[in-house]
C-alpha positions in Angstrom: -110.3 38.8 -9.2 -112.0 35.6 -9.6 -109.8 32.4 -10.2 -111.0 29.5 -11.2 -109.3 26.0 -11.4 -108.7 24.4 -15.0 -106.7 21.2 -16.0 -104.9 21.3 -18.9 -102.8 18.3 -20.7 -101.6 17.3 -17.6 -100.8 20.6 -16.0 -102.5 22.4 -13.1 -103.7 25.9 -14.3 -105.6 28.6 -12.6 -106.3 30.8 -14.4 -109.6 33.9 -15.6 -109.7 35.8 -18.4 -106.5 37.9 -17.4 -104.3 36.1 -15.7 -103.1 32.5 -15.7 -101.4 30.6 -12.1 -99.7 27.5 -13.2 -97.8 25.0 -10.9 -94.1 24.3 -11.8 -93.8 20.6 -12.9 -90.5 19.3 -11.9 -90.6 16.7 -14.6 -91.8 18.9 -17.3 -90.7 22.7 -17.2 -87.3 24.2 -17.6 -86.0 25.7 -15.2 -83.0 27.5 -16.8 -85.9 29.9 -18.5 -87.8 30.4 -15.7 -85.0 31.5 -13.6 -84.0 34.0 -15.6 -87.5 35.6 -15.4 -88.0 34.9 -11.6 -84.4 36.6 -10.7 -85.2 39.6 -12.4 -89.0 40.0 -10.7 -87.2 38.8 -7.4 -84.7 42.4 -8.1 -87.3 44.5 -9.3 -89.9 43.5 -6.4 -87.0 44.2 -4.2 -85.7 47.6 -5.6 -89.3 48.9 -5.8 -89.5 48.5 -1.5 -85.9 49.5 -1.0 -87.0 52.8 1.4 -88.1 50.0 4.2 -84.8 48.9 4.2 -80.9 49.6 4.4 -78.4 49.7 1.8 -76.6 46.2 2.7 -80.3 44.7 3.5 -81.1 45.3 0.0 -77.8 44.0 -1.3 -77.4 40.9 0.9 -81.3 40.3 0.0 -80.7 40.5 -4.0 -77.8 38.2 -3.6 -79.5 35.1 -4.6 -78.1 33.4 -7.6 -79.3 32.6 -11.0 -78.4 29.0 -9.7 -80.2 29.2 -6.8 -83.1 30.7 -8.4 -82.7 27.2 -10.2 -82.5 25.0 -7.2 -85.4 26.7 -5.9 -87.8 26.1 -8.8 -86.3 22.5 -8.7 -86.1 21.5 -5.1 -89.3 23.0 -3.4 -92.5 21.4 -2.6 -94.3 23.5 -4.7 -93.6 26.7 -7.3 -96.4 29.0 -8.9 -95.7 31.1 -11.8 -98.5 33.9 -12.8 -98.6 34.9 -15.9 -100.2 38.1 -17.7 -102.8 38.0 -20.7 -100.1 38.4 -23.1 -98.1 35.1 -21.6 -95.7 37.1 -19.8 -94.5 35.6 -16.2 -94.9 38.5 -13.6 -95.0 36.7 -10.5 -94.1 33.6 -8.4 -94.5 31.9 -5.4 -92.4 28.9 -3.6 -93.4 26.5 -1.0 -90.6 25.2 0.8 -92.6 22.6 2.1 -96.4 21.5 2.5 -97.9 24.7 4.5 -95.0 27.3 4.4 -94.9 30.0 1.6 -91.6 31.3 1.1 -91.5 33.6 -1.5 -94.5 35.2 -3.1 -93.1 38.0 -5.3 -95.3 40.1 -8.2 -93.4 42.1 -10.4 -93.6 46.1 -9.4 -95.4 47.3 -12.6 -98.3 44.9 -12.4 -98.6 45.3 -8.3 -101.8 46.7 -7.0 -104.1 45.0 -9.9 -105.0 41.9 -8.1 -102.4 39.5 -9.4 -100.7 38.9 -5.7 -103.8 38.3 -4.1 -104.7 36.0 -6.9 -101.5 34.0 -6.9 -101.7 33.7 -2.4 -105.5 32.1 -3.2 -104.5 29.6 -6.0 -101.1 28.5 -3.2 -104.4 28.5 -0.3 -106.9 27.1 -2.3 -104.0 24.0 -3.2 -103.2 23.5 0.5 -107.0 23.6 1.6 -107.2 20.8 -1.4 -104.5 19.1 0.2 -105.8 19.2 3.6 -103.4 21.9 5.0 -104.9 23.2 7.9 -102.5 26.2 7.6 -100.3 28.3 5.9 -97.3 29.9 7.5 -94.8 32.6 6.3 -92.2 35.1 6.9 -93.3 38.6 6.1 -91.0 41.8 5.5 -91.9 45.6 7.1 -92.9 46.2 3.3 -95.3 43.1 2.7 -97.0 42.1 6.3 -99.8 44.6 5.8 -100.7 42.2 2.2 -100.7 39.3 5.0 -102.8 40.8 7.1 -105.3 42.0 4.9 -105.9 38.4 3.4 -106.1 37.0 7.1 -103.2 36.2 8.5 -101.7 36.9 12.1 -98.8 37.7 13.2 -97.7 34.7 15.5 -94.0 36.2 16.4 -90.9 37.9 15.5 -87.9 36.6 13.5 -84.2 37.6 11.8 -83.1 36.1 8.8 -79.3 36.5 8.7 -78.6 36.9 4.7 -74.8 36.8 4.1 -74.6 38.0 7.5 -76.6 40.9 7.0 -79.7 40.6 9.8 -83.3 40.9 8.7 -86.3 41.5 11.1 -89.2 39.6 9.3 -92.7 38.7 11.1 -94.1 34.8 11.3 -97.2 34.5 9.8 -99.9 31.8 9.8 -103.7 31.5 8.5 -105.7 28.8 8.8 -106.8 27.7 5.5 
């Protein structure tokens, strides 16, 4: 899927004929809406993998908040929100901070049609603009093998304790 970058009134929009990657403005967008849509493709994303993982890993995992789903749209460095031709939001991704991705979530019934690897090149393409000389992440059993096939190597071997339920993930990083 080709994207192409495309300013409009203000906002930073990537977007083809299908699909349309815009970047959350703090100042602008409300995040009360959008967290309600981001929760639910955060659950369903989650449910859809659920036979890489155990019972309380997908519990503790779908434990975020629709408040924190808030404070994440609000407090990260940067948040992306795909949307389909018919203006629907059906993915996201956060930054936490200039060159680390920390969510990147598409919803099940539109994975496997390019939008994911269309939303991970509009966050690259904004760091390379930036002058990031890498991008970093953590990467579940069920997503590393999206990683690798865009590029990125596996630079060690983590857990994320969730609620105090432990979670083996694999650091990433590409040089972008």
């Amino acid at each position: 899927m080709n994207v192409k970058e495309k300013p409009i009134e203000g906002i930073e929009v990537f977007s083809d004929t299908s699909i349309r990657i815009y970047q959350y403005r703090k100042d602008f967008d409300c995040p009360e809406i959008f967290a309600i849509a981001l929760k639910k493709i955060h659950t369903q994303a989650i449910n859809s993998i659920s036979e890489h993982f155990t019972p309380e890993q997908i519990t503790a995992w779908q434990a975020g908040t629709y408040k924190a789903f808030i404070d994440f749209a609000r407090d990260c460095h940067r948040t992306y929100l795909i949307f389909d031709d018919e203006e629907l939001i059906i993915g996201y991704a956060f930054v936490l901070n200039a060159g680390f991705l920390w969510h990147l979530y598409i919803d099940p019934k539109d994975q496997y049609k390019g939008y994911g690897t269309a939303l991970l090149n509009c966050v690259e393409n904004d760091h390379r603009n930036m002058k990031q000389p890498s991008l970093s992440l953590k990467a579940n059993e069920a997503s590393y093998r999206f990683y690798l096939k865009h590029g990125y190597k596996v630079i060690g071997n983590e857990t994320i304790d969730m609620i105090g339920v432990k979670l083996p993930v694999k650091l990433m990083k590409k040089r972008i």
